[in-house]
C-alpha positions in Angstrom: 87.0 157.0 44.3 84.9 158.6 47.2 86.2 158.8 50.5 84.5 155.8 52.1 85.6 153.5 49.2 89.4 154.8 49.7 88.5 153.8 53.6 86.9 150.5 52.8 90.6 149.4 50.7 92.5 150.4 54.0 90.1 147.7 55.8 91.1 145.0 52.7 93.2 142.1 53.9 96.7 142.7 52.4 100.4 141.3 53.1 101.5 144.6 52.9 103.6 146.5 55.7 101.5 149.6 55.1 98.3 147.7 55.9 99.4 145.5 59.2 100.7 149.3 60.6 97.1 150.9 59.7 95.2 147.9 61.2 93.6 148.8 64.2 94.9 147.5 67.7 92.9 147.4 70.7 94.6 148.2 74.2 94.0 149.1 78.0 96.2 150.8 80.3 95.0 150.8 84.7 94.6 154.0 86.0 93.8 155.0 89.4 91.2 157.1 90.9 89.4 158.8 94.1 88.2 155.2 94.8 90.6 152.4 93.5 91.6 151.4 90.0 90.2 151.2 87.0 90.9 150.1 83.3 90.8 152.7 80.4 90.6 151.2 77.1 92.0 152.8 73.7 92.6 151.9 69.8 95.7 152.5 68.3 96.3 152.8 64.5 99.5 153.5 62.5 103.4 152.1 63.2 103.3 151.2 67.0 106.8 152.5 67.3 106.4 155.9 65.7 107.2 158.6 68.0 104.9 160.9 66.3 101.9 160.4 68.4 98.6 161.8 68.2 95.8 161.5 70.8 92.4 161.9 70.0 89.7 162.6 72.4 85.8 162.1 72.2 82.4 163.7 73.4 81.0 163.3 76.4 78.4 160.4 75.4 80.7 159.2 72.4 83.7 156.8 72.4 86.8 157.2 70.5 85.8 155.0 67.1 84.2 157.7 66.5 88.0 159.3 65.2 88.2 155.2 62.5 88.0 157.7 59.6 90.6 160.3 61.2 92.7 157.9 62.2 92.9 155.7 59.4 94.0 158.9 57.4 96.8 159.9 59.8 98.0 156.7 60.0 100.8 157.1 57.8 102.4 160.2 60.0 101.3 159.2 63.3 100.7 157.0 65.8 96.8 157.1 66.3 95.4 156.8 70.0 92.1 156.9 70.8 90.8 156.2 74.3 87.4 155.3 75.6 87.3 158.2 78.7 86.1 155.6 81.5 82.7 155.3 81.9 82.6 155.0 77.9 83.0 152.4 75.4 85.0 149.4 76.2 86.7 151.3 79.5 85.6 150.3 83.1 82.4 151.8 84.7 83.3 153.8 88.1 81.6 152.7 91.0 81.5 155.9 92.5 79.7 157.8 89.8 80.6 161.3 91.7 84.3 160.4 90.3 83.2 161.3 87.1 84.9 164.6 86.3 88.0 166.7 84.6 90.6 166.1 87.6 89.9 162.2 87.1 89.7 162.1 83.1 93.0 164.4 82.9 95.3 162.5 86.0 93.9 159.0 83.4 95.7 160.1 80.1 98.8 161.5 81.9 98.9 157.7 82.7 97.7 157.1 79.2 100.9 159.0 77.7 103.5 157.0 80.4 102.2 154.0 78.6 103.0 155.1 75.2 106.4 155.8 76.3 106.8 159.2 74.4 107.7 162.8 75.3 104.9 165.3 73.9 102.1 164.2 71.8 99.6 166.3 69.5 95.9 166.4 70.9 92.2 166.6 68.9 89.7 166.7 71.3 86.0 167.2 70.7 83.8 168.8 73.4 84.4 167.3 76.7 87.8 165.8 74.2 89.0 169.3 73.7 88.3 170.8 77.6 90.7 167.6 78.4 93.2 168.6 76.1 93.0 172.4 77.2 93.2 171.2 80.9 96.3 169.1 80.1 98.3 171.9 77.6 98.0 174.6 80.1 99.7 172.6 82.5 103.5 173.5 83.4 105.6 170.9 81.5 102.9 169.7 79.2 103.2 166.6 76.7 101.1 168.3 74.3 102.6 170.0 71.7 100.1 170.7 69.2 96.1 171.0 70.1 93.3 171.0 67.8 90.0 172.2 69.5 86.7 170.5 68.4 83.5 172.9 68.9 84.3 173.7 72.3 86.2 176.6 74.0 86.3 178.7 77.2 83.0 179.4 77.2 80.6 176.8 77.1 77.2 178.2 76.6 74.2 177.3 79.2 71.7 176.2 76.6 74.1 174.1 75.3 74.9 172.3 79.0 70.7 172.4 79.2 70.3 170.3 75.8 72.6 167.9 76.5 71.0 167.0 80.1 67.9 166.3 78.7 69.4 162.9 77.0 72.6 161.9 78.7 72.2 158.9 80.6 68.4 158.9 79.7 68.6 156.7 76.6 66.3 154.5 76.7 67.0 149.9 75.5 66.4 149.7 72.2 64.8 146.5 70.8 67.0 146.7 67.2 69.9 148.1 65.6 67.4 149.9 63.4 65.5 151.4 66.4 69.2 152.8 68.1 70.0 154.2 64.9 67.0 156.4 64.7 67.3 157.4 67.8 71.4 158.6 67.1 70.1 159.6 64.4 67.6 162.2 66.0 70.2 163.0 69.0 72.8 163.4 66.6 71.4 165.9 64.2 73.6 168.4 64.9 76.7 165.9 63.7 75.3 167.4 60.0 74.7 165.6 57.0 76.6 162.1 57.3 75.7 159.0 55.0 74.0 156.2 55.9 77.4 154.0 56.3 78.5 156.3 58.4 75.3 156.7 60.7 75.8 152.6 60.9 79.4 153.0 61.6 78.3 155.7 64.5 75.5 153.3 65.4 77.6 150.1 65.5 79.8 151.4 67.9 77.4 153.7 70.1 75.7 150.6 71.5 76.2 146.9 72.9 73.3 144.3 73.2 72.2 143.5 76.2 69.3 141.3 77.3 66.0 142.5 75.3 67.9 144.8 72.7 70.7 147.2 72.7 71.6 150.0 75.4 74.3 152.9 74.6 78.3 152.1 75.7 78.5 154.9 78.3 77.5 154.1 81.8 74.0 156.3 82.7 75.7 157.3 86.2 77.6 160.2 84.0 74.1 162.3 83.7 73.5 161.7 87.8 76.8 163.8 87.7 75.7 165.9 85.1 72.5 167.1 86.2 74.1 167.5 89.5 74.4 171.3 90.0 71.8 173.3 87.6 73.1 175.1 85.3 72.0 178.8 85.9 74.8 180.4 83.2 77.5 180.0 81.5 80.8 178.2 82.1 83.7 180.5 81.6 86.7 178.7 81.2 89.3 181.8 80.6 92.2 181.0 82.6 92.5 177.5 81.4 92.4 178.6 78.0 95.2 181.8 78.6 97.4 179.1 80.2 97.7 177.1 76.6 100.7 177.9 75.1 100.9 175.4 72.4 99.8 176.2 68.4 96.2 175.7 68.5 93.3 175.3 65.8 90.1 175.9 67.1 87.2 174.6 65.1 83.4 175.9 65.0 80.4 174.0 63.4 79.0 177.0 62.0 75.4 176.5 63.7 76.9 175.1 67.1 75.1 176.1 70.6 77.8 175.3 72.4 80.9 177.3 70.9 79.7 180.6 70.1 81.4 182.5 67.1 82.0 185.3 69.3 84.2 183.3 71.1 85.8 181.6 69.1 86.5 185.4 67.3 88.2 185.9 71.1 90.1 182.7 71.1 92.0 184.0 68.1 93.3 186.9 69.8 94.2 185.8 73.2 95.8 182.7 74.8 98.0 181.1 72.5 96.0 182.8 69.7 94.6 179.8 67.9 93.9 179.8 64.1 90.1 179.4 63.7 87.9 178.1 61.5 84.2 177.3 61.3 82.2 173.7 59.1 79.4 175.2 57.4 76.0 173.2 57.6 77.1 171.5 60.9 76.6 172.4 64.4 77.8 170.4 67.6 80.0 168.6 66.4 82.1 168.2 63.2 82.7 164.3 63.2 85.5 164.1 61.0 84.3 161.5 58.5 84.5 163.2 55.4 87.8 164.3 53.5 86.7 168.8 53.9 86.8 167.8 58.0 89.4 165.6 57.9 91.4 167.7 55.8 91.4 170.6 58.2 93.3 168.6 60.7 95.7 167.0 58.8 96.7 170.8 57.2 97.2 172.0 61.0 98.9 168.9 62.0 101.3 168.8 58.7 101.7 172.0 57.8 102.5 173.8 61.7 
């Protein structure tokens, strides 16, 4: 049986206990920012009242069902949240689209972790995911416990910052599902080689129709804020990262722009010393959706 047939019988109706705690549940929790409240929206998989809770974090453009596959492996050992960052998938748009930002998107999941009523939780965190989870494990009396680093580190290379300007918030309506698939397709190359069920799955999720076609399910104010200040160099993110104290895995695609192997070579020896690893054939960013990718996490998160 091939991995997407073993996650197409987790998805089959059954009476089972097992299935009702892997079925997905969708939530929101209010937060509060610069400029009044706003609603964050996350899925939750596994046994609602396991205490073993992992959190797991998304791109900047993405949305968290892009962890379904993860998450639906984990299931049986945790208690799977994803949130929707705002200004992403089901979560509120801000008004004030200069809110956008670290110090906002960290003060939301502290709020997100009082909701879930527990005391530490483990952290995967891709990209802008990760730099969350970094921010929030170097801080004194952290919940994390355990933080798994997707392509992303303390530095985050220029080019990379240049590439992904060109496209955020520039998307442009699509008039059918097959149109805004090409289109991830072609902005999601670097992902690697996924299958065409899981480009779908990617696809389903990345947009929402709207009058006329389909647009993407992140609000285009984030690339006002992104394009913002030029970027001129490199983001160096050193002291953040030395303030981590938790066991850490940092993962590379092996062909990434944006998580260079020399740092990630560096992140192994300073800090808390992460284990490293690179995905061959893959650059930003490992996705998760197939049983090698998966498997790394679940090893880190088991096995620690």
């Amino acid at each position: 049986m091939g991995w997407l047939d073993a996650v197409r019988d987790l998805l089959k109706p059954a009476a089972s206990r097992v299935h009702r705690q892997h079925a997905l549940r969708e939530r929101c929790v209010q937060c509060i920012g610069p400029h009044g409240l706003h609603r964050m929206a996350y899925t939750e998989w596994g046994d609602p009242e396991n205490p073993r809770v992992l959190i797991c974090a998304h791109g900047l453009t993405r949305n968290g069902r892009d962890f379904d596959f993860l998450a639906q492996a984990l299931a049986d050992e945790y208690r799977v949240v994803c949130p929707d960052v705002v200004g992403r998938g089901r979560s509120d748009w801000l008004g004030v689209k200069g809110d956008y930002g670290f110090p906002l998107y960290v003060s939301d999941m502290v709020t997100l972790i009082a909701r879930l009523n527990v005391k530490t939780v483990d952290w995967v965190g891709t990209s802008m995911g990760g730099l969350i989870g970094m921010f929030l494990a170097g801080q004194p009396r952290t919940p994390v416990a355990r933080l798994i680093l997707n392509d992303v580190g303390p530095v985050i290379t220029a080019a990379s910052l240049r590439r992904i300007g060109e496209y955020v918030g520039r998307a442009p309506k699509f008039p059918t599902m097959e149109a805004a698939e090409a289109w991830i397709r072609e902005t999601g190359a670097p992902f690697g080689k996924l299958t065409d069920a899981q480009w779908q799955h990617l696809t389903r999720y990345s947009v929402r129709p709207v009058e006329g076609g389909f647009s993407m399910v992140y609000d285009p104010g984030i690339g006002e804020v992104f394009r913002a200040s030029p970027v001129v160099a490199d983001v160096e993110l050193w002291e953040a990262w030395e303030a981590v104290r938790c066991p850490t895995l940092a993962i590379r695609g092996a062909e990434s722009d944006l998580l260079e192997r020399l740092t990630l070579e560096r992140m192994a020896s300073t800090g808390p010393m992460a284990r490293i690893c690179e995905v061959p054939g893959v650059g930003h960013a490992p996705m998760f959706m197939d049983e090698e990718q998966v498997a790394l996490v679940t090893e880190f998160l088991l096995r620690t």
